[in-house]
Residue frames relative to the residue before (quaternion, step in Angstrom):
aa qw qx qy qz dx dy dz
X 1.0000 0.0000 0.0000 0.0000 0.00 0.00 0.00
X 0.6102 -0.4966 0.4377 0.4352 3.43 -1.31 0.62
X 0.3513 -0.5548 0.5525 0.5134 3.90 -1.34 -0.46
X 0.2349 -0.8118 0.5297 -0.0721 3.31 -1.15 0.04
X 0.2114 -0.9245 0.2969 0.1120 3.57 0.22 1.13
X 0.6216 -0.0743 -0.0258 0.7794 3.97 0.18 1.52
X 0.3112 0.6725 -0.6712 0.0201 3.48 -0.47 0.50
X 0.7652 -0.4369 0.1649 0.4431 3.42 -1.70 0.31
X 0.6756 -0.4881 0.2341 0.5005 3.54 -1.36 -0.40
X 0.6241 0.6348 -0.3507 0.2907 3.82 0.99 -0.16
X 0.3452 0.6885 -0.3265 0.5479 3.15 1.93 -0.03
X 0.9227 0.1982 -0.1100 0.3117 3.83 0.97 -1.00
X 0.4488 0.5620 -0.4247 0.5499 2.64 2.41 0.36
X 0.5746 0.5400 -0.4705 0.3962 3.69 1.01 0.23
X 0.4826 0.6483 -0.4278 0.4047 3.28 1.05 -1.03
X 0.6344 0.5999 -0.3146 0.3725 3.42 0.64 -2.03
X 0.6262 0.6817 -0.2978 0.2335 3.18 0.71 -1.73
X 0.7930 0.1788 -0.0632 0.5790 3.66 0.58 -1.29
X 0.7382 -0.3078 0.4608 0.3846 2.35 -2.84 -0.03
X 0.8999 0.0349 0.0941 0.4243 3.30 0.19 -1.46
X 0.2685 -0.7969 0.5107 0.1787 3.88 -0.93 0.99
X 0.0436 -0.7786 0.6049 0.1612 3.49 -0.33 0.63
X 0.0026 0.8173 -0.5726 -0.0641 3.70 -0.47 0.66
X 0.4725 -0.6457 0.4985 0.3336 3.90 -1.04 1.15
X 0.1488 -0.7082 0.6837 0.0940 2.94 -1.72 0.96
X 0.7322 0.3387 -0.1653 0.5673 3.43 1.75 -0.75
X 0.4027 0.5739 -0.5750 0.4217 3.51 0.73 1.14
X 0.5578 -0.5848 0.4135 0.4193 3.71 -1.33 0.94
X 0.5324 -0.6453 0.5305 0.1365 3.01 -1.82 0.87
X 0.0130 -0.8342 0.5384 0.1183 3.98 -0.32 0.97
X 0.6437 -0.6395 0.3223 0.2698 2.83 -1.62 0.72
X 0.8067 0.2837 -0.1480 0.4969 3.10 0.90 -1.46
X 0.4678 0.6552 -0.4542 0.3815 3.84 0.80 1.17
X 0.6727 -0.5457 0.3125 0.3900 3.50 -1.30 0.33
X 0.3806 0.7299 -0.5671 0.0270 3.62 0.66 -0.24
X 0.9179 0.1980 -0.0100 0.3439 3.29 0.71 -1.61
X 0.4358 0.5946 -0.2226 0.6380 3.39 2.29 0.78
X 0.2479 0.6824 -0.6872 -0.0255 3.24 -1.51 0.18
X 0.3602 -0.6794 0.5126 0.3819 3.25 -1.27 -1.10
X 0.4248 -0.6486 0.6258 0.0846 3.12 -1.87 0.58
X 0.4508 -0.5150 0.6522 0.3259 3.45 -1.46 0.02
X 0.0273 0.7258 -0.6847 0.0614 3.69 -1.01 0.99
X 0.8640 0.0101 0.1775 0.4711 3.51 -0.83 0.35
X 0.7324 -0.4334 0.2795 0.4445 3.84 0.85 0.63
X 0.7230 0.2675 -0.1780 0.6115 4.20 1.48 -0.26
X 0.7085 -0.3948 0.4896 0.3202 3.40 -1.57 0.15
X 0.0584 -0.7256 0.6771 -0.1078 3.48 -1.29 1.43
X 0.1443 -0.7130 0.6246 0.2840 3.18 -0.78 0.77
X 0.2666 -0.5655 0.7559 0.1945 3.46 -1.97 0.64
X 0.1581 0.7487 -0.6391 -0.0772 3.55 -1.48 0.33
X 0.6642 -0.4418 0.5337 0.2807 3.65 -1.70 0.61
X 0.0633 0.6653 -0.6856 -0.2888 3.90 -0.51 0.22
X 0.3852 -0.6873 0.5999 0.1388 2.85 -1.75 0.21
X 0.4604 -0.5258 0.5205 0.4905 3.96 -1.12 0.45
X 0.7971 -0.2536 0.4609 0.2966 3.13 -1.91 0.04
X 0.4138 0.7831 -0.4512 0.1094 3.01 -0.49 -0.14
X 0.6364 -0.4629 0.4611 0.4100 4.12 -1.33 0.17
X 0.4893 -0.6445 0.5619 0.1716 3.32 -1.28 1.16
X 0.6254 0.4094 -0.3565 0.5605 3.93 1.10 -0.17
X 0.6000 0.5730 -0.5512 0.0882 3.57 0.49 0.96
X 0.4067 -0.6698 0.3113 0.5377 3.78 -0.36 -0.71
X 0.7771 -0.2719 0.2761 0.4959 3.35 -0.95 -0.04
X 0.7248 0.5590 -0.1505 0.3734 3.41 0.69 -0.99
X 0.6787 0.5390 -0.0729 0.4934 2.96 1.70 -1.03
X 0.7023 0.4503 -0.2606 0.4859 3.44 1.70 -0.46
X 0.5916 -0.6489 0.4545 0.1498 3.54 -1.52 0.60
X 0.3158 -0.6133 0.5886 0.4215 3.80 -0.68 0.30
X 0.6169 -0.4858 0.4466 0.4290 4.10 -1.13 0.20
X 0.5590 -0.5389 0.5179 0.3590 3.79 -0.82 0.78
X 0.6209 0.5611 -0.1137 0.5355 3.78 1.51 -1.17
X 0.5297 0.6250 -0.3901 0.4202 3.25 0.40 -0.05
X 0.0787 -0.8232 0.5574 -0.0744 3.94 -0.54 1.35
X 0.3861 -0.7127 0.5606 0.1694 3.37 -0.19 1.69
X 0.7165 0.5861 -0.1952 0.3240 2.91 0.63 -1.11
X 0.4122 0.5921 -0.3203 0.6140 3.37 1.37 -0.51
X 0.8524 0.3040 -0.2125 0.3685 3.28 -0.40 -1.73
X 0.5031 0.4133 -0.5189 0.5539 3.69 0.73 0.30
X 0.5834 0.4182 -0.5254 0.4569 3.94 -0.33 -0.81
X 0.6987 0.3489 -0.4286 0.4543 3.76 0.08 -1.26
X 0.5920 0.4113 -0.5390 0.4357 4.04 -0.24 -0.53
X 0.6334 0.5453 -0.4100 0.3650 3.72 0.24 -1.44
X 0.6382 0.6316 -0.3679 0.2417 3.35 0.39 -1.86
X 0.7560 0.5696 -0.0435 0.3196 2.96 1.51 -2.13
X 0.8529 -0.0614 0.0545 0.5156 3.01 1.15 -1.05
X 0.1171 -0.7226 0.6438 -0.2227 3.52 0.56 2.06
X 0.7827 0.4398 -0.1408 0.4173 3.68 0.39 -1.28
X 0.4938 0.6925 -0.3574 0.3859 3.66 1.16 0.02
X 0.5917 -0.6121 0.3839 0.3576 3.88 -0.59 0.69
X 0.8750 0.1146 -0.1434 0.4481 3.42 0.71 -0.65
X 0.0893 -0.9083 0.3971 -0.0967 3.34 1.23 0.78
X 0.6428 0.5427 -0.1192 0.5274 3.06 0.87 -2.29
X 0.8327 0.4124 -0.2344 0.2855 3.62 0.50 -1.21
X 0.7318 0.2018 -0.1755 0.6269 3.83 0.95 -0.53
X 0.3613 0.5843 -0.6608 0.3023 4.17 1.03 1.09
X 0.6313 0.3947 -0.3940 0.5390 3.89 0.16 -0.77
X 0.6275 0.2394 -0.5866 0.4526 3.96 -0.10 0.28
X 0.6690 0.4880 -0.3929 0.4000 3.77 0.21 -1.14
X 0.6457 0.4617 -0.4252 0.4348 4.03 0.79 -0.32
X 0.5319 0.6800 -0.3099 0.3984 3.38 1.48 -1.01
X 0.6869 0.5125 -0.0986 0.5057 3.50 1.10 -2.20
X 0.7081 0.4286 -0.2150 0.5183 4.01 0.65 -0.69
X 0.6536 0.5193 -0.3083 0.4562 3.86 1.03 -1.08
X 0.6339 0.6434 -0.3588 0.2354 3.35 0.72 -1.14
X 0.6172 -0.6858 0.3011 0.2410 2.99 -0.95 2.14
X 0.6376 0.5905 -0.4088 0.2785 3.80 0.57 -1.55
X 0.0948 0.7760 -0.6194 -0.0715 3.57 -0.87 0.24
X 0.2463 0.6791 -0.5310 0.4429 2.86 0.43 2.20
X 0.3719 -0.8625 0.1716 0.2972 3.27 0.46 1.16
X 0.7149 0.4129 -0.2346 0.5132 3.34 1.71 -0.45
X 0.5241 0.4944 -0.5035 0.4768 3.52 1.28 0.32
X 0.6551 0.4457 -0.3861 0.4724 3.80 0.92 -1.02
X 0.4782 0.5783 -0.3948 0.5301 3.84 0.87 -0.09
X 0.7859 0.4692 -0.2102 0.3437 3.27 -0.09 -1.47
X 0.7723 0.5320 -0.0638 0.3413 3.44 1.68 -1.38
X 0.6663 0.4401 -0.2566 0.5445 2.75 2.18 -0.17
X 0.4065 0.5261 -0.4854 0.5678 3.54 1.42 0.69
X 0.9237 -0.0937 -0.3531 0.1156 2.74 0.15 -0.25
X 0.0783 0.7176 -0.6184 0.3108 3.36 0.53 1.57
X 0.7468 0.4880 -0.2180 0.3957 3.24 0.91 -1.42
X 0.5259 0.5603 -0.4123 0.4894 3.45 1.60 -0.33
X 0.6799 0.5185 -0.3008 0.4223 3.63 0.77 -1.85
X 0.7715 0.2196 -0.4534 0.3887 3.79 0.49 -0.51
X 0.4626 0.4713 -0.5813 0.4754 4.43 0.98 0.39
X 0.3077 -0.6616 0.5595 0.3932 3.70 0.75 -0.14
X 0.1982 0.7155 -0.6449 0.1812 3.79 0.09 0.75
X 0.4753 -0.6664 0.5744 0.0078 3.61 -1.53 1.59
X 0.4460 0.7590 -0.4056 0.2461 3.11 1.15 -0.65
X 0.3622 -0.6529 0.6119 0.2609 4.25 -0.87 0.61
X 0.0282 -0.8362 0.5456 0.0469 3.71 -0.58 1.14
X 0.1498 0.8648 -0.4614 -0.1293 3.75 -0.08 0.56
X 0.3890 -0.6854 0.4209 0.4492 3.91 -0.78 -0.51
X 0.7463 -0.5315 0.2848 0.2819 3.64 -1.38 0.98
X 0.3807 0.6805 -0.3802 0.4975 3.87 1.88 -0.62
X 0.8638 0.4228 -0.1198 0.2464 3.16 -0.07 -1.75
X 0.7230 0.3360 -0.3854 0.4646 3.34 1.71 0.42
X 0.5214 -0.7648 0.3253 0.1936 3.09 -1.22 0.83
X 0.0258 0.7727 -0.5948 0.2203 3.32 -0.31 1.85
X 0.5613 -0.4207 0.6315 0.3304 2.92 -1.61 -0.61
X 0.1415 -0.8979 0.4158 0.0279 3.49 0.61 1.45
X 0.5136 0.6270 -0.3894 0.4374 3.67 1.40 -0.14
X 0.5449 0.6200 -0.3972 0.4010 3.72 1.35 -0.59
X 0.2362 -0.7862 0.5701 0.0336 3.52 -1.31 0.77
X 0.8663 -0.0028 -0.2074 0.4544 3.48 -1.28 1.16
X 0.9337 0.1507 0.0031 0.3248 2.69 -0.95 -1.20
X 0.4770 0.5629 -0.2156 0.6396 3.81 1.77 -1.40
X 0.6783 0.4918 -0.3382 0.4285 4.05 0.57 -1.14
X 0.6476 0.6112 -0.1996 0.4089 3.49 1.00 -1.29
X 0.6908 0.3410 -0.2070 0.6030 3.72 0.93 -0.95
X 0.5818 0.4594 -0.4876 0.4611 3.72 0.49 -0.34
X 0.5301 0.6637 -0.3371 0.4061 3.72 0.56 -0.92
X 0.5056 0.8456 -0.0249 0.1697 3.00 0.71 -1.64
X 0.7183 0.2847 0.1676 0.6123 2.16 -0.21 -2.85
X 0.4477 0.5914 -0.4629 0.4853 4.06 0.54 -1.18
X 0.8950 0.0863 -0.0551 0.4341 3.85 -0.50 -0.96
X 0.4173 -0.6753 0.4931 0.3558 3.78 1.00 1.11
X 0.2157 0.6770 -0.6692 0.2178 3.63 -0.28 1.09
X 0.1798 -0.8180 0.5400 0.0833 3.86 -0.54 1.01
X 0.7678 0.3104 -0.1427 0.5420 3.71 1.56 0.31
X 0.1339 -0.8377 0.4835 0.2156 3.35 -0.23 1.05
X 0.0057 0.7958 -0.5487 -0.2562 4.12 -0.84 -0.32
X 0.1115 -0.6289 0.7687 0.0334 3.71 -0.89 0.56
X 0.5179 -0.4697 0.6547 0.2873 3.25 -2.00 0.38
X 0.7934 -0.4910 0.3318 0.1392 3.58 -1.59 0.61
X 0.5278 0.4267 -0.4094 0.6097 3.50 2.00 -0.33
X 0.7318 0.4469 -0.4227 0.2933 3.89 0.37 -0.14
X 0.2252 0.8328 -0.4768 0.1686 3.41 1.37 0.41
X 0.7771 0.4015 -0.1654 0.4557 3.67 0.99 -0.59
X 0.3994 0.6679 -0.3356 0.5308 3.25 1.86 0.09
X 0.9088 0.1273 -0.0480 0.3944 3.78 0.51 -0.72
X 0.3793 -0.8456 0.3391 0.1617 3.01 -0.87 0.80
X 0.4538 -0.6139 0.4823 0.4296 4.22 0.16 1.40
X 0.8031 0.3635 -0.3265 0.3412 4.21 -0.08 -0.84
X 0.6228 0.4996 -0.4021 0.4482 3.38 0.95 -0.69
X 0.6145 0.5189 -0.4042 0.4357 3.82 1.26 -0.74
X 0.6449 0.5786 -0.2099 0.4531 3.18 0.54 -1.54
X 0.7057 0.3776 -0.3487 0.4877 3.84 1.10 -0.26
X 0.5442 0.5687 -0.2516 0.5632 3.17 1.15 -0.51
X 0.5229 -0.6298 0.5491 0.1687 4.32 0.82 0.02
X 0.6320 0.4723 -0.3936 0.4717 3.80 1.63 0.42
X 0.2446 -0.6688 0.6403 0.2879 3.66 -0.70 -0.17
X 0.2944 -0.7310 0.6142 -0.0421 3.23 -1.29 1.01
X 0.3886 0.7252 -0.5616 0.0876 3.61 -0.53 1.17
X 0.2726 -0.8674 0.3705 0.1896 3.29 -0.68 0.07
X 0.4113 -0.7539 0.4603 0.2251 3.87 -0.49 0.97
X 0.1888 -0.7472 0.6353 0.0493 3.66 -1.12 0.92
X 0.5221 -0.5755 0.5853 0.2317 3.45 -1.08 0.89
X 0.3872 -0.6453 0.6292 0.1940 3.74 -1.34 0.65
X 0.5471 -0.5126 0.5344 0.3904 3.57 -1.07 -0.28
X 0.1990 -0.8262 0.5266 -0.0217 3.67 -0.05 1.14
X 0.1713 0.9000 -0.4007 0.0073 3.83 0.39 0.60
X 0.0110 -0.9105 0.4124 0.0273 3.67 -0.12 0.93
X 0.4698 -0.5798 0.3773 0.5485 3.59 -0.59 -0.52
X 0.2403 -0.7303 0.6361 0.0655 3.65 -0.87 0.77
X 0.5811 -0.5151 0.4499 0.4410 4.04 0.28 1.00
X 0.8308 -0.4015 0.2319 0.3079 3.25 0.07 1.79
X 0.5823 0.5650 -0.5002 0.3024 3.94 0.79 0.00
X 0.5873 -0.3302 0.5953 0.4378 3.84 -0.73 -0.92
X 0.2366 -0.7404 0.5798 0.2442 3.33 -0.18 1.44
X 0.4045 -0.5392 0.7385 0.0157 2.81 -2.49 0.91
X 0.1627 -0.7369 0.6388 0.1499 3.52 -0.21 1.20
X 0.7457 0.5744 -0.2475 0.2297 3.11 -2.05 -0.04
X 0.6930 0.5914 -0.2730 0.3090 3.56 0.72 -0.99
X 0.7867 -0.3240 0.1588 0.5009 3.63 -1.06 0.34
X 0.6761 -0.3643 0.4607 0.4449 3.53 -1.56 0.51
X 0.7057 0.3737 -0.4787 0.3649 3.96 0.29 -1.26
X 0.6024 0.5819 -0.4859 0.2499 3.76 0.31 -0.61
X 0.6008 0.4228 -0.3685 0.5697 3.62 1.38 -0.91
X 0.5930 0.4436 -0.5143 0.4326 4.10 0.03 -0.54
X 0.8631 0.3047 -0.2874 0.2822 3.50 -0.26 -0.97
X 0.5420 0.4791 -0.3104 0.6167 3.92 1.66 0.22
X 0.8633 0.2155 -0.1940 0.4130 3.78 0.94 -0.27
X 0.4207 -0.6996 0.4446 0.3685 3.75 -0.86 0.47
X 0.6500 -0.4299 0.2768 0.5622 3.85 -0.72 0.78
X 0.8126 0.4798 -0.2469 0.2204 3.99 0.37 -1.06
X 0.6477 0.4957 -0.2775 0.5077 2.68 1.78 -0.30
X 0.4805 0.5965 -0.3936 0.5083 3.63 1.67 0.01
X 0.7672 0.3689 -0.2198 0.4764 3.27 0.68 -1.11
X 0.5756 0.3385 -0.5175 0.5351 3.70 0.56 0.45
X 0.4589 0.6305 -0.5136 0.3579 3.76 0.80 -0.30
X 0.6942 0.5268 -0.1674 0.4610 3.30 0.37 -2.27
X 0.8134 0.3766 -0.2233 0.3829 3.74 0.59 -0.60
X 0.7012 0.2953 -0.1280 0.6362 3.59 1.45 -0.58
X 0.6874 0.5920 -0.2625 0.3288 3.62 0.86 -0.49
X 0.7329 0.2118 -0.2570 0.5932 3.44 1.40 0.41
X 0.4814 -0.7232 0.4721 0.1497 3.64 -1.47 0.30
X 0.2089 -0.8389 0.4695 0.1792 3.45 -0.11 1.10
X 0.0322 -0.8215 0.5688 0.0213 3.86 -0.94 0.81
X 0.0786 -0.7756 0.5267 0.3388 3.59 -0.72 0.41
X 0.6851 -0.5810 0.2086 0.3867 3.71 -0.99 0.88
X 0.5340 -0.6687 0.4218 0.2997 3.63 -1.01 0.56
């Protein structure tokens, strides 16, 4: 999977999901995707938060790009605070989110990379997390061909993607390859949100700061439906 910054909860019921996460560090960075954005509850609607980034060529990878010299952690915590001071568990998952926002590296795929896995270490997830560099393929190979090399590379006999990549892969090309291929769908996860009209969907903080760790982690484990593709 790509890396992705707070992303929603289906991002961590996959994690949950396997043995091992391999996540790209040397795949091209897009603009208008979720890597370094998400949203937040603000004021009762959806806010987007985002990472700036330096300047930089559109043909790098993730790995290759820069947080913005501009960029105020410090800001982006007031805005989380701003958002959620009044939330039930606030007190409990603020000293990770100062941890996950403070962090010094302003490399865009280590400060990525570092806030999974805080967010794993405080669901206590076991899960093995590595990056997509560090195996040995034929790294010029794209999608789907990139995905089964990986794979094979780390003798994996099962592949899992979340439920938007259903059209990304093909059941025969896995099945030829000796992998199974299924993919895991988030439930509808509804909570109280300080009294607004719930907003499904939104960053991982929106579920920390409305839920207690046990009720996340039975979420991440019972809250979605594994399928292998037809």
């Amino acid at each position: 999977m790509q890396p992705y910054f707070l992303p929603y909860i289906g991002y961590f019921q996959l994690i949950a999901a396997v043995d091992l996460f391999i996540v790209y560090d040397n795949i091209k960075y897009t603009k208008k995707g979720w890597i370094n954005r998400n949203r937040m509850l603000l004021n009762g609607v959806d806010a987007i938060f985002s990472l700036p980034l330096k300047k930089d060529s559109d043909y790098l990878n993730v790995v290759e790009r820069e947080l913005s010299s501009d960029f105020s952690r410090q800001k982006l915590l007031n805005q989380i605070r701003g958002a959620y001071s009044k939330a039930p568990q606030f007190m409990a998952v603020w000293a990770m989110l100062e941890k996950i926002v403070g962090y010094e590296d302003n490399n865009l795929f280590r400060y990525i990379h570092n806030s999974i896995l805080e967010i794993c270490k405080y669901l206590d997830f076991k899960t093995k997390i590595c990056f997509s560099s560090e195996v040995s393929i034929d790294h010029d190979l794209k999608g789907q061909d990139k995905v089964i090399a990986l794979c094979k590379a780390v003798d994996a006999t099962a592949y899992i993607n979340t439920s938007g990549g259903i059209d990304l892969y093909s059941k025969e090309a896995f099945n030829g390859a000796g992998l199974q291929l299924s993919f895991i769908k988030a439930l509808p996860f509804e909570y109280a949100q300080l009294g607004n009209e719930f907003v499904p969907w939104l960053s991982i903080i929106d579920v920390l700061m409305f839920n207690t760790r046990e009720t996340i982690q039975e979420q991440i484990v019972s809250g979605c439906i594994l399928k292998g593709a037809a």
